[in-house]
PDB file with SEQRES, HELIX, SHEET and CRYST1 records, atoms N, CA, C and O in Angstrom:
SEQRES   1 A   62  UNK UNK UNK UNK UNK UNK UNK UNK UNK UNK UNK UNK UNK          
SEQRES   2 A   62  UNK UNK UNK UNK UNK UNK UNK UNK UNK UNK UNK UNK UNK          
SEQRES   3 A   62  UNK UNK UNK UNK UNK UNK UNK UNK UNK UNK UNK UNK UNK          
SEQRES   4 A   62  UNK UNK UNK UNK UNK UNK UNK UNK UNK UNK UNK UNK UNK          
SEQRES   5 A   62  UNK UNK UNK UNK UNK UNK UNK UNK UNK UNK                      
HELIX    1 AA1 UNK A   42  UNK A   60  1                                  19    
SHEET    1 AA1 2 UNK A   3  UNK A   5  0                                        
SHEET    2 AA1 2 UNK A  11  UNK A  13 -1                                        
SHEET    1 AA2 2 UNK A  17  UNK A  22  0                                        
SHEET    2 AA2 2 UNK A  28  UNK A  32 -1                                        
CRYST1    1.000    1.000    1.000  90.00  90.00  90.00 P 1           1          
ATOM      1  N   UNK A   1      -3.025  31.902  18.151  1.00  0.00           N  
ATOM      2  CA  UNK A   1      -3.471  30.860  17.247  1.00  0.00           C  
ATOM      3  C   UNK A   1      -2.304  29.993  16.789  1.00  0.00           C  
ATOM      4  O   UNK A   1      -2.440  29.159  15.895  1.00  0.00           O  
ATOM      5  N   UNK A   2      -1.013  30.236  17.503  1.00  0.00           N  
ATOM      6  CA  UNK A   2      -0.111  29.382  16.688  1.00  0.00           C  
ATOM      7  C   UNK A   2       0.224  28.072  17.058  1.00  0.00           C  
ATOM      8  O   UNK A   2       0.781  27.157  16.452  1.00  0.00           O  
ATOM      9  N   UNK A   3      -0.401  28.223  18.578  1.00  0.00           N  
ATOM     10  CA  UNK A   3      -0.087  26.507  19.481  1.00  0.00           C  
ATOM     11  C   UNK A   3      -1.021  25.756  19.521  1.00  0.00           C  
ATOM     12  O   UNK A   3      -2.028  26.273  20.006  1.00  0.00           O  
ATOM     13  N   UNK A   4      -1.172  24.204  19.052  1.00  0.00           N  
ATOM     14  CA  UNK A   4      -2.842  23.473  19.159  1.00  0.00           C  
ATOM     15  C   UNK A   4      -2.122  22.766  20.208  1.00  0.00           C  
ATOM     16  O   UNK A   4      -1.067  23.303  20.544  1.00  0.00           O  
ATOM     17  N   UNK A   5      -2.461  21.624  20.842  1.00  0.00           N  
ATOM     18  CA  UNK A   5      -2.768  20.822  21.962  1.00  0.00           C  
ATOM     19  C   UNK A   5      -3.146  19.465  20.671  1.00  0.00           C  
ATOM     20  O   UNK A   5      -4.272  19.412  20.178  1.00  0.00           O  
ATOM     21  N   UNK A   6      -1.963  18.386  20.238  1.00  0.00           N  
ATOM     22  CA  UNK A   6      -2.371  17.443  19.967  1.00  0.00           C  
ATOM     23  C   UNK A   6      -1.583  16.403  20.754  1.00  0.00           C  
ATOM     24  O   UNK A   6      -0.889  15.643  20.079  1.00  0.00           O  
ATOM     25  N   UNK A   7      -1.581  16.218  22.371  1.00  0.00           N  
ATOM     26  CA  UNK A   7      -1.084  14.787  22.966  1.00  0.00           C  
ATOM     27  C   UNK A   7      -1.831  15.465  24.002  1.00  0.00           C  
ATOM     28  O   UNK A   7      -2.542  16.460  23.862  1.00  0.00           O  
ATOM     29  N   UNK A   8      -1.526  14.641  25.336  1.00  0.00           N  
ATOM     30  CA  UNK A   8      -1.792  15.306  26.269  1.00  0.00           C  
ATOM     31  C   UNK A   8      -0.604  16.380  27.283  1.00  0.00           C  
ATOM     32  O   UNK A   8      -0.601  17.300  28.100  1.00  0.00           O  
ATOM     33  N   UNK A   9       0.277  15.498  26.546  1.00  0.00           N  
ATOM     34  CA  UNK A   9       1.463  16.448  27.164  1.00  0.00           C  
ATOM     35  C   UNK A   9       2.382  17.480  25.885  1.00  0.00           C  
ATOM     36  O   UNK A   9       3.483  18.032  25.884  1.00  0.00           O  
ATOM     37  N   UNK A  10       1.316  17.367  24.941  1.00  0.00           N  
ATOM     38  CA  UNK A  10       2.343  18.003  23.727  1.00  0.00           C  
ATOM     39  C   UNK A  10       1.821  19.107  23.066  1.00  0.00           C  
ATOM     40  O   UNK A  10       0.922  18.756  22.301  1.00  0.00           O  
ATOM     41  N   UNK A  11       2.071  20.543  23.057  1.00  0.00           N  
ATOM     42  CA  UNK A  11       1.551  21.650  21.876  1.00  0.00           C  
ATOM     43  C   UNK A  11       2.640  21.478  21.062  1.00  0.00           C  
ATOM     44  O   UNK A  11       3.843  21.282  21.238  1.00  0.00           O  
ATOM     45  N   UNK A  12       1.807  21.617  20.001  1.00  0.00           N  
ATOM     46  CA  UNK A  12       2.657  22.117  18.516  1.00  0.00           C  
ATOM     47  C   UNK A  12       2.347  23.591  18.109  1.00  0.00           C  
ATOM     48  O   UNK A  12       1.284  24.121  18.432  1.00  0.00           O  
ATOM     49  N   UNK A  13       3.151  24.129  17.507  1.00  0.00           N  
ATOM     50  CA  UNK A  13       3.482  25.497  16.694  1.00  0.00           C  
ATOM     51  C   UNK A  13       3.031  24.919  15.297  1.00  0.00           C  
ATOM     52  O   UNK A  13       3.564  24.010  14.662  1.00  0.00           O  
ATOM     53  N   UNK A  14       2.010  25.609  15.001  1.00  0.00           N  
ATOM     54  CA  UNK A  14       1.325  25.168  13.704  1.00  0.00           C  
ATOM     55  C   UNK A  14       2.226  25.636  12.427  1.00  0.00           C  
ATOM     56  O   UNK A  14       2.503  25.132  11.338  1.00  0.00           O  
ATOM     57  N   UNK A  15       2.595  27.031  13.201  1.00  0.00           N  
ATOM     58  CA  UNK A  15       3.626  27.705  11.907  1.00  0.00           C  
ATOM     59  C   UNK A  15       4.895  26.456  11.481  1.00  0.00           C  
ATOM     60  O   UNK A  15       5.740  26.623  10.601  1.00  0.00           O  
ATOM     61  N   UNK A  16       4.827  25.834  11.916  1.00  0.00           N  
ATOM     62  CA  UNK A  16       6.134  24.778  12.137  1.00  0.00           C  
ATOM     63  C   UNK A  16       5.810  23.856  11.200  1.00  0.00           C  
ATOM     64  O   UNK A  16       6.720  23.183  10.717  1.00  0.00           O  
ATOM     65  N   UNK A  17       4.347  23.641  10.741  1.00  0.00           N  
ATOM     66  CA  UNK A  17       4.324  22.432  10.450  1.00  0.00           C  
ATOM     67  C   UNK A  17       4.585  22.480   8.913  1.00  0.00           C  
ATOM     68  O   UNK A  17       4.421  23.600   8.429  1.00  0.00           O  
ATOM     69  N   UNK A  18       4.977  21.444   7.999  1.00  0.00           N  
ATOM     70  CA  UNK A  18       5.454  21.297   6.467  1.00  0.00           C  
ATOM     71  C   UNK A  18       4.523  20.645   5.967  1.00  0.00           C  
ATOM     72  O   UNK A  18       4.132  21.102   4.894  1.00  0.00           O  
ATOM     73  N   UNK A  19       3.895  19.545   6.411  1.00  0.00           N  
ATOM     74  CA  UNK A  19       2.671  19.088   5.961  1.00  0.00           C  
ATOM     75  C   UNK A  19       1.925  17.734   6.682  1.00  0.00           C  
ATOM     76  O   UNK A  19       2.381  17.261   7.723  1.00  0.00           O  
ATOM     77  N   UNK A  20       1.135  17.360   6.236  1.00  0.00           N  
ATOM     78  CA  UNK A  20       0.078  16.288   7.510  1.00  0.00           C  
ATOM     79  C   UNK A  20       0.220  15.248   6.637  1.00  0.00           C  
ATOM     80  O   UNK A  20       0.640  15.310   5.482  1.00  0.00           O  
ATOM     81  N   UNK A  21      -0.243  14.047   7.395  1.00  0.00           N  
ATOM     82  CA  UNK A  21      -1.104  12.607   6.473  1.00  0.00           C  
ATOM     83  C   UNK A  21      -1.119  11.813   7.510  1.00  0.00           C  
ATOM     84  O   UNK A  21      -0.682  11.884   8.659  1.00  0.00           O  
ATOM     85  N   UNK A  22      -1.748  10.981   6.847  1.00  0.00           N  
ATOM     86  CA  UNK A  22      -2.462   9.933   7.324  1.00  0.00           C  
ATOM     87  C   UNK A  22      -1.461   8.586   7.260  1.00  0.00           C  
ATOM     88  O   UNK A  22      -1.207   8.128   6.146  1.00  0.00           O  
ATOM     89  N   UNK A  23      -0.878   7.936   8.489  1.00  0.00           N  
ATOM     90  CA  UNK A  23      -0.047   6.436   8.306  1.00  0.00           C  
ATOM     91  C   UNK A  23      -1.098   5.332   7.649  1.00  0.00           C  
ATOM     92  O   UNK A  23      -2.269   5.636   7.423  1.00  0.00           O  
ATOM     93  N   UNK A  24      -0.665   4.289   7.424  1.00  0.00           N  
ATOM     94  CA  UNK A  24      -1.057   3.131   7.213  1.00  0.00           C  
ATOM     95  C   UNK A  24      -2.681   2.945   8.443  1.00  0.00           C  
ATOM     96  O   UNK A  24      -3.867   2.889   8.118  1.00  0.00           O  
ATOM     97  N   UNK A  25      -2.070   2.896   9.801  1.00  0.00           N  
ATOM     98  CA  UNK A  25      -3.403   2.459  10.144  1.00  0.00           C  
ATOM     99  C   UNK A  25      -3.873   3.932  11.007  1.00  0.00           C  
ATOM    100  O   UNK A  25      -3.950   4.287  12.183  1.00  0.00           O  
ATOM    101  N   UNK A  26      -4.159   4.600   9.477  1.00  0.00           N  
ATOM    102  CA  UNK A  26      -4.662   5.981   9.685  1.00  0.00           C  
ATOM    103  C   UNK A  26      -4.765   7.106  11.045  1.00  0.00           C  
ATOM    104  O   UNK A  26      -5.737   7.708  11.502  1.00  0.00           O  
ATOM    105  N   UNK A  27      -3.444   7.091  11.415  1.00  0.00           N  
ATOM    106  CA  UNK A  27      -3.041   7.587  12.260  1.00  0.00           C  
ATOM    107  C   UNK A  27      -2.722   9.185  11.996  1.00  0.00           C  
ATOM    108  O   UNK A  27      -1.517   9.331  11.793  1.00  0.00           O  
ATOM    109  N   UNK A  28      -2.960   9.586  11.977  1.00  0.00           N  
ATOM    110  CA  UNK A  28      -2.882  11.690  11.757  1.00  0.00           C  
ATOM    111  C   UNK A  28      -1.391  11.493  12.321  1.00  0.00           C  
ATOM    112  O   UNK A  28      -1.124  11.017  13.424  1.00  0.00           O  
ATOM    113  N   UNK A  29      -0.013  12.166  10.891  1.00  0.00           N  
ATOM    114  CA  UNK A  29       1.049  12.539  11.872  1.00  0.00           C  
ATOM    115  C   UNK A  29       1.383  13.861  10.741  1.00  0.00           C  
ATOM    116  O   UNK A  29       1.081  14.004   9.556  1.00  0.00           O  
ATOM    117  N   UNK A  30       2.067  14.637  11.608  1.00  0.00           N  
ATOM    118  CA  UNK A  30       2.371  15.862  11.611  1.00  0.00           C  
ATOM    119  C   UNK A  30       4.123  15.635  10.946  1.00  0.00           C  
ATOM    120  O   UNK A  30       5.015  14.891  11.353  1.00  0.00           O  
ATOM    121  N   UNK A  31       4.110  16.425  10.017  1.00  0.00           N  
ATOM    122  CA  UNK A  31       6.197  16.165  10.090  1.00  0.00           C  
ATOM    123  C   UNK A  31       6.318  17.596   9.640  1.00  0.00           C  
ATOM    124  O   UNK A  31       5.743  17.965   8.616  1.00  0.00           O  
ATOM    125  N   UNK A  32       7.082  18.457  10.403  1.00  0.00           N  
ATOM    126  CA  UNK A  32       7.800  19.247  10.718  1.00  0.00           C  
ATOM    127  C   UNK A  32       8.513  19.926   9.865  1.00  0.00           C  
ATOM    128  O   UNK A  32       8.633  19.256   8.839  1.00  0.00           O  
ATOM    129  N   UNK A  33       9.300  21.414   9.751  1.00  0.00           N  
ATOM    130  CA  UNK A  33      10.061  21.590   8.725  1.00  0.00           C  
ATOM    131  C   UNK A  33      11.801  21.211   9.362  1.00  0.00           C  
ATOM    132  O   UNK A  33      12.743  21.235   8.570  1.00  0.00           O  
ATOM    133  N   UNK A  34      11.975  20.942  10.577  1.00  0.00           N  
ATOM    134  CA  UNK A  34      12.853  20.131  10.760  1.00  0.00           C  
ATOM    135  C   UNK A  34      13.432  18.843  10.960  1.00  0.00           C  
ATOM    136  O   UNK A  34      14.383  18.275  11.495  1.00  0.00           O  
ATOM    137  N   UNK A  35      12.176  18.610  10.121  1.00  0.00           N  
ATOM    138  CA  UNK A  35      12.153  17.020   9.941  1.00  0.00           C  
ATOM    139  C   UNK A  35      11.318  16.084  10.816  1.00  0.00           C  
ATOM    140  O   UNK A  35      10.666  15.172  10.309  1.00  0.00           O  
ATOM    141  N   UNK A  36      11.346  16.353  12.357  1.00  0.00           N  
ATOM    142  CA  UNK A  36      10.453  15.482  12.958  1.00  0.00           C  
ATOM    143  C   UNK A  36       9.465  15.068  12.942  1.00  0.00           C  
ATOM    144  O   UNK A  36       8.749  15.907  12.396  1.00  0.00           O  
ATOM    145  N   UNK A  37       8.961  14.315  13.188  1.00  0.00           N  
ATOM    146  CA  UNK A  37       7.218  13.855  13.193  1.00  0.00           C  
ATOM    147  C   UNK A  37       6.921  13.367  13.815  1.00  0.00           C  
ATOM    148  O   UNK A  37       7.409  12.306  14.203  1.00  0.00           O  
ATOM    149  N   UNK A  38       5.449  14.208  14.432  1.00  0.00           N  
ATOM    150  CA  UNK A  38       4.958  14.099  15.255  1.00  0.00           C  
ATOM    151  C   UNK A  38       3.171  13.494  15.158  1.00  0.00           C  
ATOM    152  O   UNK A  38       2.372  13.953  14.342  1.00  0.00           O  
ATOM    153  N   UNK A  39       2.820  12.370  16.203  1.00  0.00           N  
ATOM    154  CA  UNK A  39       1.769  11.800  15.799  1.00  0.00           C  
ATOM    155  C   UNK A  39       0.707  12.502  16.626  1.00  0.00           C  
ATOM    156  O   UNK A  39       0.857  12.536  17.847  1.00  0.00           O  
ATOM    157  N   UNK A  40      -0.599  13.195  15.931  1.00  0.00           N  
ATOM    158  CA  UNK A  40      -1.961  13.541  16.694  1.00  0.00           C  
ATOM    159  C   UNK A  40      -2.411  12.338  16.891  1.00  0.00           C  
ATOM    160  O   UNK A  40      -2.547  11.290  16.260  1.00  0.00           O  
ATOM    161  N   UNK A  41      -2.717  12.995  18.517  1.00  0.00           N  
ATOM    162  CA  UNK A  41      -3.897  12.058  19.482  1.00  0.00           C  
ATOM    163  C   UNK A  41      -5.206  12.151  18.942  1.00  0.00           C  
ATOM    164  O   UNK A  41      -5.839  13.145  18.588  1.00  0.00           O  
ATOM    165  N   UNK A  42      -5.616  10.487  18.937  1.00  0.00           N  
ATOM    166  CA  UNK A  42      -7.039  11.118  17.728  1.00  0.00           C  
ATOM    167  C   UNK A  42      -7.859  12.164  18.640  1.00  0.00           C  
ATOM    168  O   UNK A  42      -8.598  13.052  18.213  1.00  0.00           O  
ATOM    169  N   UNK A  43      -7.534  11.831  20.169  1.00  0.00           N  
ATOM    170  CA  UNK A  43      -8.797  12.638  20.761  1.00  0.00           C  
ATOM    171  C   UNK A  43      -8.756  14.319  20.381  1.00  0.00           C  
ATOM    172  O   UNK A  43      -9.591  15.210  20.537  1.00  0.00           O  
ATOM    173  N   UNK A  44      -7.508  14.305  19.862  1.00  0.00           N  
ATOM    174  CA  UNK A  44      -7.188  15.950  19.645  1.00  0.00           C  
ATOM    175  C   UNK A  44      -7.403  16.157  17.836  1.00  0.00           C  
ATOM    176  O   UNK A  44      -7.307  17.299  17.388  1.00  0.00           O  
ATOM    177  N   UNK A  45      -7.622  15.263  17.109  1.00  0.00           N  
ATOM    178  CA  UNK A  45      -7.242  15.525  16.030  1.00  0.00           C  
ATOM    179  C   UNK A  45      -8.889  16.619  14.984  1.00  0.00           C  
ATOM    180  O   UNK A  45      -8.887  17.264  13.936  1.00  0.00           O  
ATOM    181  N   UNK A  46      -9.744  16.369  15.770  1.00  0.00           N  
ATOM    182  CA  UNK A  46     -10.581  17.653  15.663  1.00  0.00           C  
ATOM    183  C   UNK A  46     -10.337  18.821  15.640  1.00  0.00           C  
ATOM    184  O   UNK A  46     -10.264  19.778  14.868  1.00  0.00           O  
ATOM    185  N   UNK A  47     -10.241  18.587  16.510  1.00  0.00           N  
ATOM    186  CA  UNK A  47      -9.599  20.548  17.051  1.00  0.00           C  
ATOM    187  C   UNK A  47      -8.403  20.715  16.248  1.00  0.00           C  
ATOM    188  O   UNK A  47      -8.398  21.758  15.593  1.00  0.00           O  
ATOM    189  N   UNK A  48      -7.071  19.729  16.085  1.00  0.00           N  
ATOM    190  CA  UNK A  48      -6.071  20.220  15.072  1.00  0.00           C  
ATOM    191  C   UNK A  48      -6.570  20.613  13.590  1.00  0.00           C  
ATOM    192  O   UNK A  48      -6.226  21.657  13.035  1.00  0.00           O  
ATOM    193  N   UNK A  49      -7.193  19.909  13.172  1.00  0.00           N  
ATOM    194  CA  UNK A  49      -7.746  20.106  12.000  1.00  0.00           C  
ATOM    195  C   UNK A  49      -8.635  21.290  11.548  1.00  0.00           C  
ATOM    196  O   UNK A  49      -9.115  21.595  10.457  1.00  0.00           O  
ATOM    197  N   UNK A  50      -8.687  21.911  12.927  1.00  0.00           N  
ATOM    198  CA  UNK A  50     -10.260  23.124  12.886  1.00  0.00           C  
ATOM    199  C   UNK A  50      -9.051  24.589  12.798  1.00  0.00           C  
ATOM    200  O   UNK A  50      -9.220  25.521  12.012  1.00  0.00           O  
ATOM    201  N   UNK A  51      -7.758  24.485  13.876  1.00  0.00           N  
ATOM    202  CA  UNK A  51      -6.888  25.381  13.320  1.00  0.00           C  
ATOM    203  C   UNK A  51      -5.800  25.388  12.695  1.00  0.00           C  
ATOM    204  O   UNK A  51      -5.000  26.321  12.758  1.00  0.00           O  
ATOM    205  N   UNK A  52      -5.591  24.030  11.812  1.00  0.00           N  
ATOM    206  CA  UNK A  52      -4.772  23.959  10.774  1.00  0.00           C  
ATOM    207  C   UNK A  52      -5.868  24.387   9.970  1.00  0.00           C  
ATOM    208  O   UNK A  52      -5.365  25.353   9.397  1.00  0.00           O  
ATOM    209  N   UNK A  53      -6.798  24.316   9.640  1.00  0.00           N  
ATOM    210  CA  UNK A  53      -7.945  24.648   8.536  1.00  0.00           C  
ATOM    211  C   UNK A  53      -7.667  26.295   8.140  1.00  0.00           C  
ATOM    212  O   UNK A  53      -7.219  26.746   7.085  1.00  0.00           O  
ATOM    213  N   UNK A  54      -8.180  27.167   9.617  1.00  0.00           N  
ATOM    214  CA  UNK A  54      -8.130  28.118   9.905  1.00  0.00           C  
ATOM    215  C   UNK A  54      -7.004  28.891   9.408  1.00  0.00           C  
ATOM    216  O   UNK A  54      -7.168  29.865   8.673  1.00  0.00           O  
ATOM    217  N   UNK A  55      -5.395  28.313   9.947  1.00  0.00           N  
ATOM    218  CA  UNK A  55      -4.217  29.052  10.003  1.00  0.00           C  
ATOM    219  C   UNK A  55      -4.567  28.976   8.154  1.00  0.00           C  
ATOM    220  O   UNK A  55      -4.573  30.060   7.571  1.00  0.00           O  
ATOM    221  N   UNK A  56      -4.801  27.891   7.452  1.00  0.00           N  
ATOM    222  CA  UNK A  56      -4.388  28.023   6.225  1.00  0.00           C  
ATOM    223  C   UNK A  56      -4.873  28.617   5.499  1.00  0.00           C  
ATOM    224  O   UNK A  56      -4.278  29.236   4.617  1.00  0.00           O  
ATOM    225  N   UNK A  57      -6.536  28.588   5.724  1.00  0.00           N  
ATOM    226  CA  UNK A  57      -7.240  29.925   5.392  1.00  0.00           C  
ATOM    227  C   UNK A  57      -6.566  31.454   5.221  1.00  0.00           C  
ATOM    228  O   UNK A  57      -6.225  32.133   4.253  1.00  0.00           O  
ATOM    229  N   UNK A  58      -6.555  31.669   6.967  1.00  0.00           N  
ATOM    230  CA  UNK A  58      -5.758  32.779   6.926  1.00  0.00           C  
ATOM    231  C   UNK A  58      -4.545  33.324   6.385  1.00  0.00           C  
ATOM    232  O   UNK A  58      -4.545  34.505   6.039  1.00  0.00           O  
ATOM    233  N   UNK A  59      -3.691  32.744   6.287  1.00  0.00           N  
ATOM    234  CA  UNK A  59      -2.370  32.059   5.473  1.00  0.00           C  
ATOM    235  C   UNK A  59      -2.586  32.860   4.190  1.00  0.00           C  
ATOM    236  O   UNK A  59      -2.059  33.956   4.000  1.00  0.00           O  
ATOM    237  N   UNK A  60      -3.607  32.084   3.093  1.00  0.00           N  
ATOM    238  CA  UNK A  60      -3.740  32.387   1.903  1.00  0.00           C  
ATOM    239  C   UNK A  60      -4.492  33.597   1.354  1.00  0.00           C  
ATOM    240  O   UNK A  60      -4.536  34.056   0.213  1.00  0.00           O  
ATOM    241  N   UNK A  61      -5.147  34.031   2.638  1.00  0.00           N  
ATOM    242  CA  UNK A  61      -6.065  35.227   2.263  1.00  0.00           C  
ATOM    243  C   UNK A  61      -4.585  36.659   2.389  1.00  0.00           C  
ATOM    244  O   UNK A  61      -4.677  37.774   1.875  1.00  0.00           O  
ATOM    245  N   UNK A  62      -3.657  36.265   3.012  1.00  0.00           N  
ATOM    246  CA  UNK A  62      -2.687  37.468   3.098  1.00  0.00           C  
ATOM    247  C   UNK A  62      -1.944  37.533   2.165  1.00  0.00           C  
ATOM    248  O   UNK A  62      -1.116  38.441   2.098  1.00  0.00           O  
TER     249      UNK A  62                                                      
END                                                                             
């Protein structure tokens, strides 16, 4: 559960991520705890959202 598929050539490590939002022309980007940021493909941004949901769920229930 730790890798989603948001490009077509890109997984992310969810554990990685620091926090989400939304750009100006509401673009889903991802920024990193090493700073980078990374933008979801909207076609993927379902499914990111279904196991970022999930991981955080799980996350808080431990």
């Amino acid at each position: 559960m730790g890798f989603v598929r948001v490009s077509k050539s890109l997984l992310l490590n969810i554990n990685k991520v620091d926090k989400v939002a939304m750009d100006l022309n509401m673009r889903m980007l991802a920024y990193l705890k090493n700073g980078e940021i990374i933008q979801i493909n909207r076609s993927y941004k379902k499914q990111f959202n279904q196991v970022l949901t999930a991981y955080t769920e799980r996350k808080e229930s431990q």
